[in-house]
DRENFIBA-471184 format. One record per atom (N, C-alpha, C, CB): x, y, z; residue in one letter. Coordinates in steps of 0.1 Angstrom, whole numbers, plus 2048, in hexadecimal, padded with zeros to 3 digits. Glycine has a CB too. Layout:
XYZA;...
***
This chain:
8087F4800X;800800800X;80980D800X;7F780080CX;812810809X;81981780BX;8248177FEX;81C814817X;8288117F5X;83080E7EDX;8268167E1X;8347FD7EEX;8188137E0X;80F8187D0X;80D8267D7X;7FD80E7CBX;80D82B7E1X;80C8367E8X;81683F7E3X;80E8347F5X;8218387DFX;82E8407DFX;82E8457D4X;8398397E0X;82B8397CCX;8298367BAX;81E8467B5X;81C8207B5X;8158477BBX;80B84F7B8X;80F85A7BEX;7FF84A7BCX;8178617C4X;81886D7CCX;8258717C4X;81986B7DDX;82F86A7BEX;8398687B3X;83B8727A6X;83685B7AFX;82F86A79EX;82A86E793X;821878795X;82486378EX;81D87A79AX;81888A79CX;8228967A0X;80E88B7A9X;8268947ADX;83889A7AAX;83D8A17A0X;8418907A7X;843896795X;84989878CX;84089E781X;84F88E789X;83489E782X;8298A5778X;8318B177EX;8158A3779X;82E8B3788X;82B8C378CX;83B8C978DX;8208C679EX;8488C278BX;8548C7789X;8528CB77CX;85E8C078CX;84B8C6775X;84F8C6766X;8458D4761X;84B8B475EX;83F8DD768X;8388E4765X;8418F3763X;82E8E276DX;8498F7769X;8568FF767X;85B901759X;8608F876FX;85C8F2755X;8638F2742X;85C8F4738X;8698E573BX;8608FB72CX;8608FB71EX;85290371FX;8618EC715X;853911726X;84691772AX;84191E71BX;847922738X;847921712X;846924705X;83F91E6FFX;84E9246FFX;84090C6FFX;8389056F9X;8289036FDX;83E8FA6F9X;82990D70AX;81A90E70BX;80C911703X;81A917711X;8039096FEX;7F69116FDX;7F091A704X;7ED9096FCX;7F09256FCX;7EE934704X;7DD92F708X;7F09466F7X;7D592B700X;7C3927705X;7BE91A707X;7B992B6FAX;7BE91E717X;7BF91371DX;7AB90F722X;7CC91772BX;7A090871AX;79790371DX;79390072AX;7978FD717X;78B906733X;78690473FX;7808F573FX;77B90F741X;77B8F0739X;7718E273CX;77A8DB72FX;75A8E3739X;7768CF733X;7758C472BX;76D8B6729X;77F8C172CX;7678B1724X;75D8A8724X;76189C71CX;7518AE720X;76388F721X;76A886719X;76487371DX;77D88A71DX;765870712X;763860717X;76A855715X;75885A712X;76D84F71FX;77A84571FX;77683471CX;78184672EX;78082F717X;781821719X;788820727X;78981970EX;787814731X;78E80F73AX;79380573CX;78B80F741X;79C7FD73FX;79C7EF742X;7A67EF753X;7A47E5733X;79B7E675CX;7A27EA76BX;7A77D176EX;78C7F777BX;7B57D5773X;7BB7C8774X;7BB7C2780X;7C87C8771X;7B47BB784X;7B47BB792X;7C27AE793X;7A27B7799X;7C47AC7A5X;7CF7A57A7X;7CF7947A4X;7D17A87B5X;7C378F79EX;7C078779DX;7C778278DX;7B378879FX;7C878C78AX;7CB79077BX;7C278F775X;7D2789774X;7B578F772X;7A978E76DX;7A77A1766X;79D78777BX;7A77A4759X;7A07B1758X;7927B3755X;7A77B874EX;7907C0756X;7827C1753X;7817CF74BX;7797C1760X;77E7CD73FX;77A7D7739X;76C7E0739X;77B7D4730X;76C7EF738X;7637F973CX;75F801730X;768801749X;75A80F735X;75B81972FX;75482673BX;752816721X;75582F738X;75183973CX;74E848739X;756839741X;75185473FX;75485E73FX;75886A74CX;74C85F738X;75D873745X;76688074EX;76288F749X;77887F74BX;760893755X;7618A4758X;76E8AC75BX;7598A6765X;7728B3757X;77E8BB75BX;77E8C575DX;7878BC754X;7808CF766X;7818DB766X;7948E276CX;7748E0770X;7978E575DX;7A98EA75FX;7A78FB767X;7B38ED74AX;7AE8FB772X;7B090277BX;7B890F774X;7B58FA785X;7C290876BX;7CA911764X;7D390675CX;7D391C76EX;7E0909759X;7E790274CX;7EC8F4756X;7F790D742X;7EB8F7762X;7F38E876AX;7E98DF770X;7FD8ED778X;7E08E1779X;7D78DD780X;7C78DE77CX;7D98E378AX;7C28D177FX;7B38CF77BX;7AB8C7781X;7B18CC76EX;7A08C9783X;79A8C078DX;78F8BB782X;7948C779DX;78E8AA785X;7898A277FX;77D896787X;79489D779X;77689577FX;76788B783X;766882776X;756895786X;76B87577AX;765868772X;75E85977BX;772864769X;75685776EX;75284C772X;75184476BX;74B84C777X;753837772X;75582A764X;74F81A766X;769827761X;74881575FX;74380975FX;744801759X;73A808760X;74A7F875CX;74C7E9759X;7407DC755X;7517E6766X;73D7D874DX;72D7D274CX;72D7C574BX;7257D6741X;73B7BD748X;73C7B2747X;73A7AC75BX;74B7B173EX;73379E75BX;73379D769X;73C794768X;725799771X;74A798772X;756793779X;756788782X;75A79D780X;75C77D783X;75877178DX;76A772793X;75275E782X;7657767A3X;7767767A9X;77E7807A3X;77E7697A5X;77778C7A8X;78579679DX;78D79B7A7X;7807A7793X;78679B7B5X;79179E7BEX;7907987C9X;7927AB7C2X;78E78A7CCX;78D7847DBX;77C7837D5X;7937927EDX;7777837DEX;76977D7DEX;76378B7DAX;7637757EEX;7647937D1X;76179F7CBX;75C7987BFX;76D7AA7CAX;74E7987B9X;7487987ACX;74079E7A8X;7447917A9X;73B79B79CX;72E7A6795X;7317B278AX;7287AF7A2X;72C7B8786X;72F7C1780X;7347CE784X;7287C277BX;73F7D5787X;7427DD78BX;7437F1782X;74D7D478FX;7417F878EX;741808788X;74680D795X;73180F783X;74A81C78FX;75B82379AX;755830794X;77481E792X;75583879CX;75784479EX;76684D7A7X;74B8457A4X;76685579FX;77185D7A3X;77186C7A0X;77C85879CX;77D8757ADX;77987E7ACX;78B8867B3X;76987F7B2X;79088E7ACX;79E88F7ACX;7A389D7A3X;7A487F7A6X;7B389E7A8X;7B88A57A1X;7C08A2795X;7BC8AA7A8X;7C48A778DX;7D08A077EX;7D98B2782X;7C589D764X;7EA8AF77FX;7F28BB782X;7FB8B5779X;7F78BF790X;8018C0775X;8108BA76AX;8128C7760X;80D8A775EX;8178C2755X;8168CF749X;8108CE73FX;8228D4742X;80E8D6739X;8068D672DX;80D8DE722X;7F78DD730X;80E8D871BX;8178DE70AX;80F8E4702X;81E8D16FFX;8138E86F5X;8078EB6EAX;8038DF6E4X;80B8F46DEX;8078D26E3X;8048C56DCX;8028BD6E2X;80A8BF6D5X;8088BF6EFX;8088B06FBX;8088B9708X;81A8A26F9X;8048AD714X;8018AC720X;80A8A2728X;7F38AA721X;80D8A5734X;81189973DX;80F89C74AX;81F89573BX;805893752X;80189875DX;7FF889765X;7F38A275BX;80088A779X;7FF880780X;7EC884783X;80C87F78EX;7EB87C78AX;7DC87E78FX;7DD87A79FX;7D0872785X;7CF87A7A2X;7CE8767B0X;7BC8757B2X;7D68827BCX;7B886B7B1X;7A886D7AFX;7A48677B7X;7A186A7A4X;79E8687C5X;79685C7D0X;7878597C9X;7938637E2X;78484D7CCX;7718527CBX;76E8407CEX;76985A7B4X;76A8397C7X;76582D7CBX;75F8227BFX;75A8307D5X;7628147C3X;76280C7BAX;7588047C1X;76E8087B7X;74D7FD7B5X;7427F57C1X;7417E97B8X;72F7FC7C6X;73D7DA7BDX;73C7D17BBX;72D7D07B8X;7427CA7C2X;7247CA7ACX;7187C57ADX;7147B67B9X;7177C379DX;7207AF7BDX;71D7A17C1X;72D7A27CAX;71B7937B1X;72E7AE7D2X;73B7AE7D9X;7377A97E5X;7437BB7DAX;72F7A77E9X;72D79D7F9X;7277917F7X;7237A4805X;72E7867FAX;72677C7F9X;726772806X;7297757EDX;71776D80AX;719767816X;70C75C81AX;71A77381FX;70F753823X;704748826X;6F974882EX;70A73F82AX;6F074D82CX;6E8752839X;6DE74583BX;6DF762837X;6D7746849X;6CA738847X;6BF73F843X;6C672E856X;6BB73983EX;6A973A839X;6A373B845X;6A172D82FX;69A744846X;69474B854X;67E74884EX;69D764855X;67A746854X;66B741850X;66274185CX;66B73284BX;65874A858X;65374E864X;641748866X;65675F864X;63D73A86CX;641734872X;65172886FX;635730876X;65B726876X;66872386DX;662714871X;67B729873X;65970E865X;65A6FF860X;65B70284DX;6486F4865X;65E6F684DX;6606F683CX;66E6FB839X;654702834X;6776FF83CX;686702838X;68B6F782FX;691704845X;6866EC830X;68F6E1828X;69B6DA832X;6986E981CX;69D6D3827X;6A96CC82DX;6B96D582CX;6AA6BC824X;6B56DF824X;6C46EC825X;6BF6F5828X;6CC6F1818X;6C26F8836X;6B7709836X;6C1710838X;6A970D843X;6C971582EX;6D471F82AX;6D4726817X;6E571482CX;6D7730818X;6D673780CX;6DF73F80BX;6CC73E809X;6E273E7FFX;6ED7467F9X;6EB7567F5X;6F173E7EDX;6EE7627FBX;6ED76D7F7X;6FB7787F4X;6E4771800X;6F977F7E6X;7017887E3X;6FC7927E1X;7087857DBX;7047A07E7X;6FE7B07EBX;70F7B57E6X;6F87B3801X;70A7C37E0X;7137C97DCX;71D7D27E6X;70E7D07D4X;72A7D67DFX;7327D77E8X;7357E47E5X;73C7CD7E8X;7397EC7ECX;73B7FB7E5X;74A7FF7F0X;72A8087E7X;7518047EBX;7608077F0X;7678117EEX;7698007ECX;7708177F7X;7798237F3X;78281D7ECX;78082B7FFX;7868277DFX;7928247D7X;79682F7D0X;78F8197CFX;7A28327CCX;7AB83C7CBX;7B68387BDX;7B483C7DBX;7B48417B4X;7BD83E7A6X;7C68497AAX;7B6840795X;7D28447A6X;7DF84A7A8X;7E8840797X;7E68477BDX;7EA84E796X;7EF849784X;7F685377BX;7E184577BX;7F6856770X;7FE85A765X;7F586575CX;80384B75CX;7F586A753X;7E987174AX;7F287773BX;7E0881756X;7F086E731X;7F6875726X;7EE87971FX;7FF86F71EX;7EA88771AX;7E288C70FX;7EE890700X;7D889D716X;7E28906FCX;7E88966EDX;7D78A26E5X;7ED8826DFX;7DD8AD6E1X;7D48B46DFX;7D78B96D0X;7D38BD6EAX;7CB8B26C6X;7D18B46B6X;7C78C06B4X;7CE8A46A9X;7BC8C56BAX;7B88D36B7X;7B78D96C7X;7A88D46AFX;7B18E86C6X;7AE8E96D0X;7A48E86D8X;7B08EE6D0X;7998E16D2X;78F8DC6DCX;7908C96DCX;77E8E26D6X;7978C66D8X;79B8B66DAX;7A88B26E1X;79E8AF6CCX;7A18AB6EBX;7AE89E6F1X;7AC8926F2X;7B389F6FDX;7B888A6EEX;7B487F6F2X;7C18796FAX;7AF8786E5X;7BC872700X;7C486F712X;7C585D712X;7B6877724X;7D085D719X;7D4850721X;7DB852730X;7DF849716X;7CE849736X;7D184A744X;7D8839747X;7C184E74EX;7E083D752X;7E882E758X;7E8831763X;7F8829753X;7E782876CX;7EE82777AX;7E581E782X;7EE837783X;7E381A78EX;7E0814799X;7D28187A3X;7EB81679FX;7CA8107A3X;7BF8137ABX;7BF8117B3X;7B78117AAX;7BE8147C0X;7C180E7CCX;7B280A7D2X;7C98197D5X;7B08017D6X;7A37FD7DDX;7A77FA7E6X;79B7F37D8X;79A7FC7F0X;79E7F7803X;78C7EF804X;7A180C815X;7917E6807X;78B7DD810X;7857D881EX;7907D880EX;77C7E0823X;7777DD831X;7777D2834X;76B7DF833X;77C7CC843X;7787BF845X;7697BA846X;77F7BB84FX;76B7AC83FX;75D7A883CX;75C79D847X;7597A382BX;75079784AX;74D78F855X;742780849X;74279B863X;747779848X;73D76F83EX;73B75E849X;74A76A82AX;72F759842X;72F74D846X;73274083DX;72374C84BX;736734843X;73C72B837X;73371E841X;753728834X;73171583BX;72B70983AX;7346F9843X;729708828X;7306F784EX;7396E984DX;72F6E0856X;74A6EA854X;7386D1858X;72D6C785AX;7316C2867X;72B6BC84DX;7246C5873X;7306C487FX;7286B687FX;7336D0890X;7326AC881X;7316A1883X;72B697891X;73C6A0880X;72B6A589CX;72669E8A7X;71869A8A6X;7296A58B3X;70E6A98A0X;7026A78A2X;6FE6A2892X;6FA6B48A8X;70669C888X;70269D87DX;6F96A7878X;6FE69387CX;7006B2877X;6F96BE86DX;7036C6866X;6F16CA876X;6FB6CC85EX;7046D8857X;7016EC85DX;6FE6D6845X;70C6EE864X;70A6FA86AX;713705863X;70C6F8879X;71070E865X;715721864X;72372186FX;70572F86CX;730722868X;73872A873X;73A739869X;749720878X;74173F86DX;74775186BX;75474F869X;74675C87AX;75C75885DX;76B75A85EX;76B769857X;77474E855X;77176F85DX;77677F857X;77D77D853X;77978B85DX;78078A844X;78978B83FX;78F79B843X;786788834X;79679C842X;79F7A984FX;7A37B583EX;7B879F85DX;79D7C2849X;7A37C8839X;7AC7C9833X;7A27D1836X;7AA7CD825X;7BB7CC81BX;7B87DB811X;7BD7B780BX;7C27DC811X;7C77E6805X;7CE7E07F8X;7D17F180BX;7C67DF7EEX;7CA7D67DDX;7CA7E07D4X;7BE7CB7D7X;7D77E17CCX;7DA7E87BDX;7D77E17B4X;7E67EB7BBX;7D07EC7ADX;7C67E479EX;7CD7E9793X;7B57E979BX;7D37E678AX;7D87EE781X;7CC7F2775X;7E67E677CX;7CB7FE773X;7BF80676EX;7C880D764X;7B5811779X;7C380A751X;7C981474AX;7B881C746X;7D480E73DX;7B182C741X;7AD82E737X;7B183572BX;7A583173BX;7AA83471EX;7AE83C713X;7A484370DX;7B6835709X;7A084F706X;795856708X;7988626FBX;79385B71AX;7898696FEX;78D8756F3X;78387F6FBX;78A8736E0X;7858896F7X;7858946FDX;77E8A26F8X;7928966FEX;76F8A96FEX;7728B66F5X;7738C16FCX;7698B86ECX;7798CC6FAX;77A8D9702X;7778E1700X;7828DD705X;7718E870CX;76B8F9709X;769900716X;75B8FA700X;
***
């Protein structure tokens, strides 16, 4: 955690050293908004990817700094993309991009927190509850999955290129950081004294997991 922390605080850095040089090659008109829609594809540790799409808001502060809102969804449904994380997944985000801006090209770090949710990210064994409780069967347990919704944080790279002045088109790289609450689940076993099948509990303790997230996109400005 502390190591993609580093990675991401890095590359922003060096965006914003690099804003000092080749101030000539500046575009003198610099577009307040930008409105753009991206491809995504986010990697989880499993190695498994998942391809998306989305879109972004920008508002450039001036020629270095800009604050940005995207959001992106994923539609394929995912089996195991991150630990017992499934379903179809969508991320919202909401962050800064800093670095320089040329008359043809861009190079900027980012820093965007916001949240990533699972359609089928909790899954767990509960008993069938029946009220008067006769009739359960001979399995009175059921299987239920509830969505999962999570803090998560992109920390990454930003290359534009700008062939007019109301067009960009961009490539984003870097690392998504997701955190994981600990979860409390039930699992199934057969205790042998009373011949039955009962409910015990095992937590999973929270984690912090890097996703490797690229998007590529186009852009219009005004």
């Amino acid at each position: 955690m502390k190591r993609q922390l580093f990675f991401g605080v890095t590359v922003v850095a060096v965006c914003l050293l690099l804003s000092p040089l080749a101030t000539r090659a500046q575009s003198p008109d610099i577009k307040k908004w930008e409105v753009g829609v991206d491809f995504s594809s986010i990697t989880f540790n499993a190695g498994k990817s998942e391809p998306g799409f989305g879109g972004r808001l920008t508002y450039n502060l001036n020629k270095h700094v800009a604050l940005e809102a995207a959001g992106y969804f994923f539609p394929r449904k995912c089996q195991f993309c991150a630990g017992q994380q499934n379903g179809r997944i969508s991320e919202g985000l909401f962050g800064v991009k800093a670095g320089k801006r040329f008359e043809k090209w861009g190079i900027f770090g980012k820093a965007r927190p916001g949240f990533i949710s699972f359609s089928e990210g909790k899954f767990n064994i509960v008993p069938i509850t029946v009220n008067p409780p006769t009739g359960v069967g001979a399995f009175p347990f059921q299987f239920v999955t509830n969505r999962l919704t999570t803090p998560a944080v992109d920390l990454g790279a930003v290359l534009e290129f700008y062939p007019t002045k109301r067009i960009v088109t961009r490539l984003d790289f870097g690392n998504t950081l997701i955190h994981y609450s600990p979860q409390t689940t039930n699992f199934l076993f057969f205790d042998s004294t009373i011949g039955k099948t009962m409910l015990g509990t095992s937590t999973t303790p929270a984690q912090n997991r890097g996703s490797f997230q690229i998007m590529a996109g186009v852009g219009f400005r005004f």
